[in-house]
Structures are given as C-alpha cells and as structure tokens.
C-alpha positions in Angstrom: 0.0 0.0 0.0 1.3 3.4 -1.0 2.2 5.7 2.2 -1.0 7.2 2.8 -2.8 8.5 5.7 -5.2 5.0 6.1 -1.2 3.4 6.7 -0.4 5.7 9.6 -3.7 4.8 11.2 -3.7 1.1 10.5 -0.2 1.1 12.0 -1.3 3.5 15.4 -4.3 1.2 15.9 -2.0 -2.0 15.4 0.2 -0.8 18.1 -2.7 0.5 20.8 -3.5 -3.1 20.0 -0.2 -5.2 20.4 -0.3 -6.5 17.0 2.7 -6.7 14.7 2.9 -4.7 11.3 4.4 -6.2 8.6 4.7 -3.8 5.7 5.0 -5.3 2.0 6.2 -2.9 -0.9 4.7 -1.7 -3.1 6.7 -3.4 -6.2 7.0 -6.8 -4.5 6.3 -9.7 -7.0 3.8 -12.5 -6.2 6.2 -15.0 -5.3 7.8 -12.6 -2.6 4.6 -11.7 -1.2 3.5 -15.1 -1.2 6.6 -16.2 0.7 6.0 -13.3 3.3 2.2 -14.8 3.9 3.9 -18.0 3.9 6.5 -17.3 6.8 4.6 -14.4 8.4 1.5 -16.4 9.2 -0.4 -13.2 8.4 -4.3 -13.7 8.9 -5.6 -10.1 8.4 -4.0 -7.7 5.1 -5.0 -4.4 4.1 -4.5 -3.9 0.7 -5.3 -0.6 -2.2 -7.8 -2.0 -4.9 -5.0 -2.6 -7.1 -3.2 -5.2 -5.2 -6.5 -7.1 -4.8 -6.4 -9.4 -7.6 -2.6 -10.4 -6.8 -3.5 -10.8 -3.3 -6.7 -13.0 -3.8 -4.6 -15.3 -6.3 -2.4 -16.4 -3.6 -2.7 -19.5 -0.5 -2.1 -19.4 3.2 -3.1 -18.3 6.4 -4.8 -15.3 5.0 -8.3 -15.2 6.3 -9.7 -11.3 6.0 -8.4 -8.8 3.5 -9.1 -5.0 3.8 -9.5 -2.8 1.1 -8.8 0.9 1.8 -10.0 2.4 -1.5 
C-alpha cells in the first residue's frame, strides 16, 4: 500500500493493540509476497484495490483482507 494516511492509522491502531505490522512494498512480486504470507502467518491484510487481484490469487493463512480504497 502506497504511504497514505489509512497506513499511519492502521499502523497506530495495530500498536494500541499489540499486533505486529508487517509492511510489503509496493513493487513486490507474487512469489515474494507469497513467501512473506507463507512465513509471516499473516491472517488479516490491508491492501489498495490494485493489489486485490494479486492478493486473492495467492494461499495461506490469510483469512480477511481490507481494502482501503
């Protein structure tokens, strides 16, 4: 997701919380992205509409994905 104010917040709220933020660029290819699911164990992604497809294409632990647009 490209830096944008919904990042800041996500990231504030995911601290308040106790939860981890992993950031993925921007320009990461699937298989990266895949492999940082993969080791990561994330369950919960929030995403730009653009990414959506990629995201949705891939397997893991993913179980809820957030769209910000």
């Amino acid at each position: 997701m490209k830096n944008r104010m919904e990042w800041n917040l996500i990231h504030i709220a995911n601290m308040y919380r106790g939860i981890t933020t992993v950031a993925i660029q921007e320009n990461c290819t699937e298989a990266r992205m895949a492999e940082i699911l993969k080791l990561t164990g994330i369950a919960t992604l929030v995403v730009s509409r653009d990414q959506i497809e990629q995201i949705c294409k891939m397997k893991g632990s993913l179980k809820t994905l957030i769209c910000v647009d």
